[in-house]
LUMKELUM-819857 format. One line per field, with one value per residue (C-alpha): x negated, y, z; residue number from 0. Coordinates in steps of 0.5 Angstrom, whole numbers, plus 500, padded with zeros to 3 digits. Layout:
<nodes>
xx = X; ...;
yy = Y; ...;
zz = Z; ...;
i = NUM; ...;
</nodes>
This chain:
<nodes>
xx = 479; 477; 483; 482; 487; 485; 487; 488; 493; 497; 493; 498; 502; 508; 508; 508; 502; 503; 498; 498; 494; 492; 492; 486; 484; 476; 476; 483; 488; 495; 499; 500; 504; 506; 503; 509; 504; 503; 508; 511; 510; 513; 512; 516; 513; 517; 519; 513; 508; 511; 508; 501; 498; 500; 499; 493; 491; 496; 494; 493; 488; 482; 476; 470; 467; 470; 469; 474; 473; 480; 483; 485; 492; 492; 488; 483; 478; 471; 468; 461; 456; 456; 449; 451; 458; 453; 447; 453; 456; 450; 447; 454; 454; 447; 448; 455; 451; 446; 450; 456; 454; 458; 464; 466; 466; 472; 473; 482; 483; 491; 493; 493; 489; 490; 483; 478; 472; 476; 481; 485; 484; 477; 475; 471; 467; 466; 458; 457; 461; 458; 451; 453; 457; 463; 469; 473; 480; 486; 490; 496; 501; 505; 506; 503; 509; 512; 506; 505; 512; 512; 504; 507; 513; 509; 501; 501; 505; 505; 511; 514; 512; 517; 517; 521; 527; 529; 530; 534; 541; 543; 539; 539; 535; 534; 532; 528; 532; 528; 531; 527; 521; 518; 524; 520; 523; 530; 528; 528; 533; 537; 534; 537; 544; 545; 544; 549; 546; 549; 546; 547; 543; 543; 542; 544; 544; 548; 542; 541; 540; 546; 550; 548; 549; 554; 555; 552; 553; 552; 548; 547; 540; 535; 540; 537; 534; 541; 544; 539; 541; 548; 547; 543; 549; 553; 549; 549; 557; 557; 553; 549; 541; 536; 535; 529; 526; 527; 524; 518; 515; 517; 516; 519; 527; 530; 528; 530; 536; 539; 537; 541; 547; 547; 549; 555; 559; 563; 556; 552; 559; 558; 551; 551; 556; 559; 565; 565; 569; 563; 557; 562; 561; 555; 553; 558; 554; 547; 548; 551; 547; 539; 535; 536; 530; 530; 526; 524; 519; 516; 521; 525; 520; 519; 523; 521; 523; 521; 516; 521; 526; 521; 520; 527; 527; 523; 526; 531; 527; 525; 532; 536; 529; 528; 521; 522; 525; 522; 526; 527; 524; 521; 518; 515; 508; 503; 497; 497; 495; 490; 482; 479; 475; 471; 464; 464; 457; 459; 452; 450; 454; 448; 454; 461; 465; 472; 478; 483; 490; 491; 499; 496; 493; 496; 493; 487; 485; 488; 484; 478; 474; 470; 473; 473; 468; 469; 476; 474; 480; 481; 486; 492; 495; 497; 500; 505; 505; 503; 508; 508; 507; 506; 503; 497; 497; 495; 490; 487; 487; 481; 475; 470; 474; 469; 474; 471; 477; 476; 483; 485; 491; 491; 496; 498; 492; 487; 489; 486; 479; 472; 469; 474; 471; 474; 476; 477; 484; 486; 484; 478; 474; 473; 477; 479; 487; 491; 499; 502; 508; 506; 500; 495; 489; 489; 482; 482; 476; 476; 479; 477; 471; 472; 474; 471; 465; 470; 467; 470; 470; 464; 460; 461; 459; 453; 450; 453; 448; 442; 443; 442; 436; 440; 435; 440; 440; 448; 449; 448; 451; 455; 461; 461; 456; 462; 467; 461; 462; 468; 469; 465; 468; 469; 476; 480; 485; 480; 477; 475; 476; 470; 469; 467; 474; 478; 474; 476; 484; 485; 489; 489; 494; 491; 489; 495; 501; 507; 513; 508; 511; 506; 508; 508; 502; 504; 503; 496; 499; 494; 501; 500; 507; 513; 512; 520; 516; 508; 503; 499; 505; 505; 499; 499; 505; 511; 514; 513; 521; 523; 528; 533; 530; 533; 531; 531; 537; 540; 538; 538; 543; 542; 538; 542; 543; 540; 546; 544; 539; 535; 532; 528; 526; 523; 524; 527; 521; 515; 511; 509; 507; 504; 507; 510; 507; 509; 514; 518; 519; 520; 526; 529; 528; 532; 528; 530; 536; 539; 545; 552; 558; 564; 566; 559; 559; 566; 565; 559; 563; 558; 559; 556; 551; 549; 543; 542; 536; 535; 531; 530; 525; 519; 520; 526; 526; 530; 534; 541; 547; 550; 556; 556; 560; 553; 551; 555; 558; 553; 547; 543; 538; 532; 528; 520; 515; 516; 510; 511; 508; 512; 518; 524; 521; 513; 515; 518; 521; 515; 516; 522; 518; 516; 508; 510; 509; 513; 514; 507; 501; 501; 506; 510; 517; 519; 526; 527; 529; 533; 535; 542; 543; 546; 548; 542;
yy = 419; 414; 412; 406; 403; 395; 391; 383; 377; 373; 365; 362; 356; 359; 360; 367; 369; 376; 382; 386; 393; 394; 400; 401; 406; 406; 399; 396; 394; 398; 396; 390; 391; 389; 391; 396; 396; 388; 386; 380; 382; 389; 392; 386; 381; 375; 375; 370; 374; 381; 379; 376; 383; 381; 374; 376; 379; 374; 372; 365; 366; 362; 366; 362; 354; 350; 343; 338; 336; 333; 326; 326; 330; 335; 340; 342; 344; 349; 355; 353; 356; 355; 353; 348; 346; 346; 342; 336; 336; 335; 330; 326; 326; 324; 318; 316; 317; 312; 307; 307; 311; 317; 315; 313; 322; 324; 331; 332; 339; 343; 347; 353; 357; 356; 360; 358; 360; 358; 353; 348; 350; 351; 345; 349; 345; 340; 341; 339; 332; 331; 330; 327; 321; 322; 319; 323; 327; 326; 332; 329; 332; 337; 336; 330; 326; 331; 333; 325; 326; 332; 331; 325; 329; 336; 334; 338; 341; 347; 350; 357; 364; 365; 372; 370; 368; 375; 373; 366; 366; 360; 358; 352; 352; 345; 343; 350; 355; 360; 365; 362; 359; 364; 370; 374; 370; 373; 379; 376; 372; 378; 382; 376; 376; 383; 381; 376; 370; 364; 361; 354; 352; 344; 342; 337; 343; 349; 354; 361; 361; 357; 362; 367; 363; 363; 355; 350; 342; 340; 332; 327; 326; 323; 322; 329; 324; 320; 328; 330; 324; 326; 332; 329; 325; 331; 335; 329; 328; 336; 335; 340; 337; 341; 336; 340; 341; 333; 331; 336; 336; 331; 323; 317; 320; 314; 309; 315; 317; 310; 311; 317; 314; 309; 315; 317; 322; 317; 313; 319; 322; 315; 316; 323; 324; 331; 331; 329; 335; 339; 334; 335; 343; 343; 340; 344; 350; 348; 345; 352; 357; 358; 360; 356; 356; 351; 352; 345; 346; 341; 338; 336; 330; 328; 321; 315; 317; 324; 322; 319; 325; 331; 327; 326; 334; 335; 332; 337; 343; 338; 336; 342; 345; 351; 351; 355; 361; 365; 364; 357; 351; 348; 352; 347; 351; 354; 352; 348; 354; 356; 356; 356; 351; 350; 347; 341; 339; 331; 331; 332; 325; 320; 314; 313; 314; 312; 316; 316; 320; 325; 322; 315; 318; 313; 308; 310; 313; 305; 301; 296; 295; 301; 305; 313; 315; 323; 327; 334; 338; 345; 348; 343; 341; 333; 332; 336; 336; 329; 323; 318; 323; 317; 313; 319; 321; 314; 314; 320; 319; 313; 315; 313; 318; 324; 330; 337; 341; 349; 353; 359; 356; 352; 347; 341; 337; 342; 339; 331; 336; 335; 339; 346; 352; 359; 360; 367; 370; 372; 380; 377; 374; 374; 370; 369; 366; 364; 364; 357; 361; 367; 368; 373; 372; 376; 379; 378; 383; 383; 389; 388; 385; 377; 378; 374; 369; 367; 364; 363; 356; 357; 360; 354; 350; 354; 354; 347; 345; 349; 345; 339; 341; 341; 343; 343; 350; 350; 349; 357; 361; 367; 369; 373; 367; 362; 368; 369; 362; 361; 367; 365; 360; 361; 360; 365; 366; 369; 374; 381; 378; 380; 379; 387; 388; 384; 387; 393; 393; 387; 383; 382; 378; 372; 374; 371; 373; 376; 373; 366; 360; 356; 351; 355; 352; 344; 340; 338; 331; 326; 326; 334; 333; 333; 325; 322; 316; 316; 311; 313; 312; 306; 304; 307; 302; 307; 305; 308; 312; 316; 312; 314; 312; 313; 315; 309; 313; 314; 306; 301; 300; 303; 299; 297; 303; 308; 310; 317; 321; 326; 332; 337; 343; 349; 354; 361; 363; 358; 357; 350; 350; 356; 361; 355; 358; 366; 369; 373; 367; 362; 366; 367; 359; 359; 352; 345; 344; 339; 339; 334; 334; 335; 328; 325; 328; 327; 318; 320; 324; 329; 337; 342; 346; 339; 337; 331; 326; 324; 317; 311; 305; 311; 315; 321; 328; 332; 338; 342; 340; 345; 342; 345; 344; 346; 338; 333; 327; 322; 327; 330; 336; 339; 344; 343; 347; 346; 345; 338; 341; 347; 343; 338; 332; 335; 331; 333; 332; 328; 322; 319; 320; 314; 313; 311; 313; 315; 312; 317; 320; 316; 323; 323; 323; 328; 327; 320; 316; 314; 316; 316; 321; 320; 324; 326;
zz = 320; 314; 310; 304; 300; 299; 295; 295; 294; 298; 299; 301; 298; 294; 286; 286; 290; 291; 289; 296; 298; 305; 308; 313; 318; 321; 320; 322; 319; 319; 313; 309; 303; 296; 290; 287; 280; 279; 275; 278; 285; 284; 291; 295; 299; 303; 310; 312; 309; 312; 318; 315; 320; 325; 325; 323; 331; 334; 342; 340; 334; 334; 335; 337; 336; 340; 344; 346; 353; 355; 351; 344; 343; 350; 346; 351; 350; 352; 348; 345; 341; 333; 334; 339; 334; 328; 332; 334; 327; 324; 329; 328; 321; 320; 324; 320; 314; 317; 320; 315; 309; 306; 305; 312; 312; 309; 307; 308; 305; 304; 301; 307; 302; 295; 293; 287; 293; 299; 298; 294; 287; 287; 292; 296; 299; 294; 293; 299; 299; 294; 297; 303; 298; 302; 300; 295; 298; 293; 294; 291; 297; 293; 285; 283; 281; 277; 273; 270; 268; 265; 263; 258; 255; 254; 256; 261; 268; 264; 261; 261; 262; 269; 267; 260; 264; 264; 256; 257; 257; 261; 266; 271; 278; 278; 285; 287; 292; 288; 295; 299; 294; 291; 291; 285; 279; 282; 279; 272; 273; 275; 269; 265; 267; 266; 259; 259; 262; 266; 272; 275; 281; 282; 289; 294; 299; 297; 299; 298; 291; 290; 294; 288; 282; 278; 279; 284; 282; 289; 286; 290; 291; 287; 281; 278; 272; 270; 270; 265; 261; 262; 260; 254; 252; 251; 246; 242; 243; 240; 234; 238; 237; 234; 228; 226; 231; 233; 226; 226; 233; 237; 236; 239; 239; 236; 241; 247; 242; 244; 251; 252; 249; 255; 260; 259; 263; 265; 268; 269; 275; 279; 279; 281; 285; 281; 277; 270; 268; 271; 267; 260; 262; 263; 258; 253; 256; 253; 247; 245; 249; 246; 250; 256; 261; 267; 272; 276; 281; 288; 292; 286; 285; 292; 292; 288; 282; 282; 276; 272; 274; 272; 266; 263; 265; 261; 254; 254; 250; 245; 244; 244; 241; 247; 246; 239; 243; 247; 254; 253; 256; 263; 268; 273; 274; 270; 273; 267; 263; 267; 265; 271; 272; 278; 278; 283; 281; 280; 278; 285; 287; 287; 286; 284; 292; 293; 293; 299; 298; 302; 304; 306; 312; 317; 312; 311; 318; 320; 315; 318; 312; 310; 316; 316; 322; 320; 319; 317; 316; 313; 310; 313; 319; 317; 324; 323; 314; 312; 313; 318; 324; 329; 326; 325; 331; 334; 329; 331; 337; 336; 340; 334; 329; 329; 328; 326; 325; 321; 322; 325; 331; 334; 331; 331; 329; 332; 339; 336; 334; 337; 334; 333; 327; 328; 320; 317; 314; 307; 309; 312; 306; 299; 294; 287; 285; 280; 281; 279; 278; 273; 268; 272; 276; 282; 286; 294; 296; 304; 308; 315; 319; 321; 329; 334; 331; 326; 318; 312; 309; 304; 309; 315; 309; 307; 315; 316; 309; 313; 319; 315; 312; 305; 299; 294; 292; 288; 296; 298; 292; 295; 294; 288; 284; 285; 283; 276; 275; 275; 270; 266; 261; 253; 254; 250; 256; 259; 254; 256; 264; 268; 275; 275; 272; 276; 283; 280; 278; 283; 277; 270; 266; 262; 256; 252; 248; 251; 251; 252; 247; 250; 245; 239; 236; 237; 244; 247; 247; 243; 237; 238; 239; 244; 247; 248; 247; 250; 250; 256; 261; 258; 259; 266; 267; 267; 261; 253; 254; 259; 264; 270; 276; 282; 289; 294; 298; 292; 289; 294; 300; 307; 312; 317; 323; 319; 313; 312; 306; 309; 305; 308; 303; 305; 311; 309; 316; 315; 309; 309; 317; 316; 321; 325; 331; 330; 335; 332; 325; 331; 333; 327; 325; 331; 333; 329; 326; 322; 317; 318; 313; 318; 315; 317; 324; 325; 325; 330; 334; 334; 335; 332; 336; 340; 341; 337; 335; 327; 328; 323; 325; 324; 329; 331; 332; 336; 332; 333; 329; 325; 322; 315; 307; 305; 305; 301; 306; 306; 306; 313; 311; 316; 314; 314; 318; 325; 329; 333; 340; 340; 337; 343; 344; 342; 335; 328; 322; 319; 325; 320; 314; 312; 308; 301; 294; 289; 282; 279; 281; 289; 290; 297; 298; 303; 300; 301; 306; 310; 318; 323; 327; 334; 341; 345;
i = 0; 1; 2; 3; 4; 5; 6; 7; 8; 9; 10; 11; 12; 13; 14; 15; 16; 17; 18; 19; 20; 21; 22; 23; 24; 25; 26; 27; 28; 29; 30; 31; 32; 33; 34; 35; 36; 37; 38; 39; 40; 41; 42; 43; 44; 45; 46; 47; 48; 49; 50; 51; 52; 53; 54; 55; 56; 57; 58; 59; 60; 61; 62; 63; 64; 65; 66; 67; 68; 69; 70; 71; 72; 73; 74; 75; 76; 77; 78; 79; 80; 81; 82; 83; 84; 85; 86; 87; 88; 89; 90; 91; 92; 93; 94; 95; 96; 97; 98; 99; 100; 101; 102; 103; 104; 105; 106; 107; 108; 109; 110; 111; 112; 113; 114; 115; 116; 117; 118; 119; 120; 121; 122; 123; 124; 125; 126; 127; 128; 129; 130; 131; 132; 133; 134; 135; 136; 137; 138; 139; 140; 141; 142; 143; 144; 145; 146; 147; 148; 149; 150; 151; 152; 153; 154; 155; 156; 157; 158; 159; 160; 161; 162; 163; 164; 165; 166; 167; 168; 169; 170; 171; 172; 173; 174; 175; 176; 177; 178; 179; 180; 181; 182; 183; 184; 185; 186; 187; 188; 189; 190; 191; 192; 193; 194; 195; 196; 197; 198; 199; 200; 201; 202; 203; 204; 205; 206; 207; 208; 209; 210; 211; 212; 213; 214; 215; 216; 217; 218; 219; 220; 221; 222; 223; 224; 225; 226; 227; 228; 229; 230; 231; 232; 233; 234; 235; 236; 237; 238; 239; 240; 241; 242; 243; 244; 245; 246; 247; 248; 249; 250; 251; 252; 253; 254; 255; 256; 257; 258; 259; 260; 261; 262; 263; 264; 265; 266; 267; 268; 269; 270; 271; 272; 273; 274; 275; 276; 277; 278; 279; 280; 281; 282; 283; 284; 285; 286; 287; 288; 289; 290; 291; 292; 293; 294; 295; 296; 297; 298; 299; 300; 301; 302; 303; 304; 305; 306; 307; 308; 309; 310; 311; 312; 313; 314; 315; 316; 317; 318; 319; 320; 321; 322; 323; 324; 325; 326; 327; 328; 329; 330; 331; 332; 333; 334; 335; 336; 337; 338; 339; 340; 341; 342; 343; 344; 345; 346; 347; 348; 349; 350; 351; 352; 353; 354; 355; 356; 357; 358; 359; 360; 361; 362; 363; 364; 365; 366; 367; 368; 369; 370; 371; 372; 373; 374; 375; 376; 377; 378; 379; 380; 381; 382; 383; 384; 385; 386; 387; 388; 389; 390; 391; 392; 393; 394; 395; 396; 397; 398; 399; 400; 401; 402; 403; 404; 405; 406; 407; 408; 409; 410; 411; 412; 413; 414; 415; 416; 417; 418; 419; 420; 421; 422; 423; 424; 425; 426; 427; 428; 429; 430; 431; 432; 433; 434; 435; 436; 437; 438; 439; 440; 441; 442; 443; 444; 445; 446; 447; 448; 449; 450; 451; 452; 453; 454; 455; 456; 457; 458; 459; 460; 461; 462; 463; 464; 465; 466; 467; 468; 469; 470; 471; 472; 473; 474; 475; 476; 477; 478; 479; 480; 481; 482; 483; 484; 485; 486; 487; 488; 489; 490; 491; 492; 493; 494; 495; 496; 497; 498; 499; 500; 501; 502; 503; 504; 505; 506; 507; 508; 509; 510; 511; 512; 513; 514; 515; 516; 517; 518; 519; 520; 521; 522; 523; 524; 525; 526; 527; 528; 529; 530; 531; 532; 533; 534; 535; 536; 537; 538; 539; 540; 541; 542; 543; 544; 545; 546; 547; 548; 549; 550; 551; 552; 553; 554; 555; 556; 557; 558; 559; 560; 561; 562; 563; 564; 565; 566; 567; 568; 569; 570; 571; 572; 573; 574; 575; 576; 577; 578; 579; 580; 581; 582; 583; 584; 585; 586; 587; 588; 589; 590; 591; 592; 593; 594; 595; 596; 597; 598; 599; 600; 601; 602; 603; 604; 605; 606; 607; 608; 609; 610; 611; 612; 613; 614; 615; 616; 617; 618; 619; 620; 621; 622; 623; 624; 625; 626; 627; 628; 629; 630; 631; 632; 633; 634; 635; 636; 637; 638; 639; 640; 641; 642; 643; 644; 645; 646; 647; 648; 649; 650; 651; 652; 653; 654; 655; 656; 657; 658; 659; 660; 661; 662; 663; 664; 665; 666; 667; 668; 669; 670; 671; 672; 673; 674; 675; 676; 677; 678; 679;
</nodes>
């Protein structure tokens, strides 16, 4: 028996993207475990990935190209050759190109897989857009609001090192259920609280990670930016701010001094719904403990003030001067500090193409003028993820809208497929990753065959260019050639980082000090300076100083019928939709449900444990009531992640959300809308 030891990372959409080493034996892979010698993994995987092998040889794998035979939306189809599926997508292509130009294709990519080779962050695919002149896919579905507030404040999303947690000595885990989201920071927050440390979470649920904090702040939901305020105003009534730091490395604190002072506890109670003796606690607290690390992550920023929220968060550390210590600051991601860069090749883009965003798919896939004639989906399942799940589902539904699908299920959106590519899994192929939550580079090196006829992404666009006739020689560069390219940059983070060395080890740290002071040397705004006041955001219409912007369910009143806010964080089971069809994740789901106060059940004499319909003017689902003290009155919350068609009613979570932006960046809002719930 021939016994080896692989190593690889986890793809998925997590900041913690794990290291993990596969054990196969004769070519099958037996095991799948953390990687005990990764600093930030540290032997552990999540419940999710723990059944990646699993997963990997489940019954329903698609194996084989695939062609639809019956309606758009019934998911059925027969089997066909990849001959037969490349000579149909290429005659197809060709003819939308002739009769309507590139841009009617539209290459919808997700974060299914977080690789520089074959996923999100290195654009797989891109190259081949690019000569074709399709539209360009704004992948603004996750962090896109919070990144333009913190880019105005800092210059970047990037913040803290999450490892320095470990030496903070107050924390908040502001609207991030670390538990579930990314469980490896525990550690280091544990490490800090041996050492004194106290931890609040502040969340309009009280999650898991609540349960284990110190204290939660059960906030009304999307007010987190008058609570930053608030607390702001406290330091202020302490005497507490750092005036040196104030004066040398910020600019624009008088006029957002004046700002804060219009946010007193008081206000900041009525706004958010907590006690103005826990904002006065809390805002002791911080203006007395150095270092203070706030860790801030996605769902807080998907509301129509999420922008602004994030921004205003990310004021604190200039105020109480964190950013001097190590252990002090925001962590937000740390993608901001990554040198990676890939080379999309936009000199292969013979002219300026338009952009469609990712979570206007409704709008876009509606729209008369220049209308999209190709869907190619790969990494992502918008049937179930993306907003307005009814309104998509009629539009792709149309006869005219070719559909190519590349997955490894048959999910939600494979079932409105044409054409269906069999995709390979992360232990399959090679791949390249960066965490947004940790500061190393990791290696992904195949362990086992592809099953079936399956493909990687690159090489489905390397046969795809061939059968096209494409000269274009970037067009078919291998694996290893993209991972050289992207490793080959003069940034000194990646100094002594060479493919070889990573192929090797499996990961590296980037080549920066630890502890990490990302903003030791000054900020990379164009004052080098921390912005309370910001030019750019003035000129991109979001005002020169950081304000509080509500949340629609938080700053306007409810629409007749529909009084509740709705959040829908994360699932403890499925990462996104990622695992919404693995059996054994299914049951411990235990099927939609969504969560009542007593008080808000009670007016709708509702039981817990009912069945019970979640509906606005969008559309409904069907969930179990639990009735719960987790959710404040006034609030319903329902996990993400189900698959409609495995779901009551065949429809999800994402029929009630409705296609709007927030305040920055076209980012969604997933936490902000505005639904009854009723007897089924």
């Amino acid at each position: 028996m021939v016994e080896l030891r692989v190593l690889g990372a986890c793809p998925l959409d997590c900041p913690d993207t794990c290291s993990w080493v596969v054990t196969v034996q004769d070519g099958r892979a037996t095991s799948m475990r953390g990687n005990p010698d990764h600093p930030y993994t540290r032997g552990a995987l999540c419940v999710k990935v723990n059944r990646y092998l699993e997963h990997s040889r489940a019954e329903d794998r698609i194996l084989y190209p695939m062609r639809r035979v019956g309606p758009k939306g019934a998911g059925e189809f027969e089997r066909i050759s990849w001959d037969e599926a490349l000579d149909e997508i290429a005659t197809r292509l060709r003819a939308i190109i002739d009769e309507y130009g590139g841009e009617a294709i539209w290459p919808y990519q997700g974060t299914g897989t977080l690789g520089y080779i074959q996923g999100e962050s290195g654009v797989a695919g891109r190259r081949l857009w690019h000569v074709l002149g399709a539209s360009r896919h704004d992948a603004n579905i996750c962090s896109r609001a919070g990144s333009y507030g913190l880019t105005w404040v800092n210059g970047t999303p990037g913040g803290m090192d999450p490892e320095n947690f470990a030496l903070s000595r107050l924390i908040l885990l502001w609207g991030t259920n670390t538990l579930t989201s990314g469980h490896h920071l525990w550690k280091f927050i544990q490490d800090a609280r041996k050492a004194g440390a106290y931890v609040v979470a502040i969340d309009p649920i009280r999650t898991r990670t609540a349960d284990q904090a110190d204290e939660h702040l059960p906030i009304r939901p999307g007010t987190d930016g008058a609570l930053a305020l608030g607390l702001m105003h406290v330091v202020l009534e302490e005497g507490a701010e750092d005036r040196d730091y104030l004066e040398h490395h910020t600019l624009g604190w008088d006029e957002f001094r004046t700002e804060i002072l219009k946010y007193p506890p008081a206000r900041v109670a009525e706004i958010t719904g907590l006690p103005e003796e826990s904002i006065r606690a809390l805002g002791r607290r911080l203006a007395h403990t150095r270092p203070t690390g706030i860790r801030a992550t996605h769902g807080l920023q998907r509301h129509e003030g999420g922008g602004s929220a994030l921004r205003l968060i990310a004021c604190i550390p200039g105020v109480t001067g964190d950013w001097r210590h190590p252990g002090g600051g925001v962590a937000f991601s740390t993608t901001g500090h990554m040198p990676l860069q890939p080379d999309t090749r936009m000199d292969l883009l013979a002219e300026p193409v338009r952009r469609l965003t990712m979570t206007r798919l409704a709008d876009h896939l509606e729209a008369e003028d220049k209308p999209v004639k190709c869907l190619w989906v790969y990494g992502a399942n918008p049937v179930a993820s993306t907003s307005d799940q009814n309104r998509i589902k009629r539009a792709m539904a149309r006869e005219d809208l070719f559909t190519v699908v590349m997955e490894q299920f048959p999910t939600d959106t494979v079932d409105y497929a044409d054409i269906v590519l069999p995709a390979t899994m992360q232990i399959e192929h090679m791949d390249l990753h960066a965490g947004y939550g940790h500061m190393y580079l990791l290696w992904n090196e195949p362990a086992v065959a592809p099953p079936g006829e399956c493909a990687s992404t690159t090489e489905t666009f390397r046969r795809l260019a061939r059968r096209l006739g494409l000269t274009e020689p970037s067009l078919y560069d291998s694996d290893l050639e993209l991972a050289e390219q992207l490793l080959a940059s003069d940034h000194p983070a990646l100094a002594g980082i060479t493919l070889d060395r990573l192929r090797k080890e499996g990961w590296v740290r980037l080549n920066v000090p630890a502890p990490f002071q990302p903003f030791a040397d000054g900020f990379p705004t164009p004052s080098g300076r921390l912005e309370f006041a910001s030019a750019r955001a003035a000129a991109m219409g979001h005002g020169r100083m950081p304000e509080y912007v509500p949340s629609r369910t938080a700053g306007s009143a409810p629409p007749a019928g529909y009084p509740l806010a709705l959040v829908t964080p994360a699932s403890h089971t499925f990462l996104n939709t990622t695992f919404g069809n693995n059996p054994e994740l299914r049951r411990r789901a235990k099927g939609p449900r969504v969560l009542l106060n007593a008080a808000d059940a009670a007016a709708r004499g509702l039981a817990d444990g009912q069945r019970v319909r979640v509906h606005n003017r969008h559309g409904e689902f069907a969930a179990d009531l639990e009735i719960s003290d987790r959710v404040r009155p006034g609030v319903a919350a329902t996990t993400k992640g189900h698959w409609a068609k495995l779901s009551p009613g065949a429809s999800s979570v994402n029929a009630v959300v409705e296609e709007r932006d927030a305040d920055m960046g076209r980012g969604p809002v997933y936490h902000d809308n505005f639904v009854q719930v009723s007897a089924l």
